[in-house]
C-alpha positions as CSV (number, residue, x, y, z in Angstrom):
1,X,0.0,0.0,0.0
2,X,3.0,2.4,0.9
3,X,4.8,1.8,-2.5
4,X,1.5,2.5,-4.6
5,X,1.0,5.8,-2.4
6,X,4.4,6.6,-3.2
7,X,4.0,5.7,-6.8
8,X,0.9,8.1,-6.7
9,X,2.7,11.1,-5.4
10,X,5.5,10.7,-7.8
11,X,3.3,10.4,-11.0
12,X,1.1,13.9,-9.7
13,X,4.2,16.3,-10.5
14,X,4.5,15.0,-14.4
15,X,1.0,15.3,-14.5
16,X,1.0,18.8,-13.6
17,X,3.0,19.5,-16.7
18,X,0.9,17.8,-19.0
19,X,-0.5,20.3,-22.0
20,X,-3.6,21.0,-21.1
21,X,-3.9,24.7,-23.3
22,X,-4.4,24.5,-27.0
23,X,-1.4,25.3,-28.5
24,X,0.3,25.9,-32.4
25,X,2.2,22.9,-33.4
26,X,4.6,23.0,-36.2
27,X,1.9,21.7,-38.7
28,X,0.3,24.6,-37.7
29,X,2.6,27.1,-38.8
30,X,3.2,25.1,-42.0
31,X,-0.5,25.5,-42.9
32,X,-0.6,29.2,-41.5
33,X,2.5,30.0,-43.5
34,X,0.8,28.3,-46.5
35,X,-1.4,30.6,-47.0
36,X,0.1,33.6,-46.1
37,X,2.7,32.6,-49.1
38,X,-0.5,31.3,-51.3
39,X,-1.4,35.3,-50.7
40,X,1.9,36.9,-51.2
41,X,2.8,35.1,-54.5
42,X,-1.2,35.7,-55.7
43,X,-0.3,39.3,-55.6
44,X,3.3,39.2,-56.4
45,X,4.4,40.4,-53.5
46,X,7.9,38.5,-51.8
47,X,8.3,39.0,-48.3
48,X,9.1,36.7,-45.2
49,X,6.4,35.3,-42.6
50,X,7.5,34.3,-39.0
51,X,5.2,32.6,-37.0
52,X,5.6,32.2,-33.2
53,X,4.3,30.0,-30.2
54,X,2.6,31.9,-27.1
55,X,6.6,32.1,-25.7
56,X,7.6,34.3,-28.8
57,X,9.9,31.5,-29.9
58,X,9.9,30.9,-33.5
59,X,8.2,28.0,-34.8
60,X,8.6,28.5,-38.6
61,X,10.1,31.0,-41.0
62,X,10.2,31.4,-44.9
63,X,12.2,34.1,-46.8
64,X,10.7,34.6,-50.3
65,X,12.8,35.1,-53.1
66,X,14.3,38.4,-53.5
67,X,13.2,39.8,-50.6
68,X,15.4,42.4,-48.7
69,X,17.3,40.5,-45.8
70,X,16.2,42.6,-43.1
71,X,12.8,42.1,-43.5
72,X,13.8,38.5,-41.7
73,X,14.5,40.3,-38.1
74,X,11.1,43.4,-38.7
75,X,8.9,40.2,-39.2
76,X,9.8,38.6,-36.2
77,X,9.5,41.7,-34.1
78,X,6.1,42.2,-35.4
79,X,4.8,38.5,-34.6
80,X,6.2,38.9,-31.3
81,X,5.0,42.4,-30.3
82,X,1.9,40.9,-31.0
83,X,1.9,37.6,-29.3
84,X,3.2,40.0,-26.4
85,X,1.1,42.2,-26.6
86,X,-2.2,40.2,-27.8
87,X,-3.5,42.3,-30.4
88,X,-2.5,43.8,-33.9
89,X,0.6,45.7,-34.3
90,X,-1.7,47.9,-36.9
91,X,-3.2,49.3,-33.0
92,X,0.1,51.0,-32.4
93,X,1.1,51.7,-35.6
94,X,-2.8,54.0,-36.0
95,X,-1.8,55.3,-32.3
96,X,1.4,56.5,-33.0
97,X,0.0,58.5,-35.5
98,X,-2.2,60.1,-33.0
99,X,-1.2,63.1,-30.5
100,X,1.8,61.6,-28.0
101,X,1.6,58.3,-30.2
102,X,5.3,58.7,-30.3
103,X,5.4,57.3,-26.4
104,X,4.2,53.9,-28.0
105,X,8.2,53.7,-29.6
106,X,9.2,53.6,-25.6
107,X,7.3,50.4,-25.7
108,X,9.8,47.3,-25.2
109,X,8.7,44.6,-27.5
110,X,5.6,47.3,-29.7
111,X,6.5,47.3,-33.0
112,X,4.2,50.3,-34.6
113,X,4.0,48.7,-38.2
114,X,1.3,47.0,-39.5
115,X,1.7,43.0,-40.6
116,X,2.1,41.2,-37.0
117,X,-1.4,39.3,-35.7
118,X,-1.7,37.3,-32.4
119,X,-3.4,33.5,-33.2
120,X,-6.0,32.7,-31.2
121,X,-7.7,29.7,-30.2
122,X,-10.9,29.2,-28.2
123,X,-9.7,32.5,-27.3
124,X,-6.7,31.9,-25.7
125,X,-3.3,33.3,-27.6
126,X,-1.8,30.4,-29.2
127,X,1.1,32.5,-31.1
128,X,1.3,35.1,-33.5
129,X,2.5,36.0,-37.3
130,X,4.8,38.5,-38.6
131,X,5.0,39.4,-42.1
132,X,7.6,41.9,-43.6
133,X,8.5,42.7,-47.0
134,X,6.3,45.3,-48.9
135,X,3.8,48.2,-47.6
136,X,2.6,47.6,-43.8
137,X,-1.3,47.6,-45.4
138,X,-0.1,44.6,-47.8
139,X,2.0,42.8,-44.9
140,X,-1.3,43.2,-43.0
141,X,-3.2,41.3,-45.4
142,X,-0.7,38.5,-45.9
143,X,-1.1,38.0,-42.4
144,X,-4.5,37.9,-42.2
145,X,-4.5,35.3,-45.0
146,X,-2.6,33.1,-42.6
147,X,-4.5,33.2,-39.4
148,X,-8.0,33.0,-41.8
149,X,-6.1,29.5,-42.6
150,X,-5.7,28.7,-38.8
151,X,-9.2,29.0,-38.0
């Protein structure tokens, strides 16, 4: 009886640590960065798309041919300003161009240009996408693309 009660309270602690969250696995991404490049290419536009988990580690990125290097690094920053900050990065980029919007650049992490969109699932963040590459108003619609393909 003592070894089973033991055996219990050791299994409790790796249950704990079980997922129990809904989460973006790396078939995710691929899917969600599937469309966002469907998109991109249907409008001849080459850019790169990051998507993150809910950490802001990268799961997946794709560079498009031809486009501009450090558009690698400004699509990261937007997917993770907005898995940070769960919401658009369009929100701070339209508040930065209002009166004091320039306190928004003091923001660690808030990237003010459009193209980075949290993921949500059953309305808990599950990551976030960050495209870079041509206008913000066109990354912002190659993201959407991808996070219409997630839900």
């Amino acid at each position: 009886m003592k070894k089973l009660l033991l055996l219990a309270l050791f299994c409790l602690p790796l249950l704990a640590f079980s997922q129990t969250k809904p989460y973006l696995t790396l078939a995710d991404a691929q899917r969600i960065s599937d469309a966002a490049e469907a998109k991109a290419k249907a409008e001849g536009w080459n850019v790169v798309i990051a998507i993150l988990d809910d950490g802001g580690h990268l799961i997946s990125l794709r560079k498009m041919d031809g486009v501009q290097i450090g558009s690698v690094e400004v699509a990261q920053a937007k997917a993770k300003s907005a898995v940070f900050f769960k919401r658009s990065t369009k929100i701070f980029e339209d508040a930065m161009k209002g009166e004091g919007g320039s306190r928004i650049a003091t923001l660690p992490n808030a990237v003010g240009v459009e193209g980075g969109l949290p993921i949500f699932k059953d309305g808990i963040i599950v990551g976030a996408i960050g495209i870079s590459g041509v206008t913000s108003a066109q990354d912002g619609i190659i993201a959407q693309a991808g996070v219409e393909a997630y839900q």
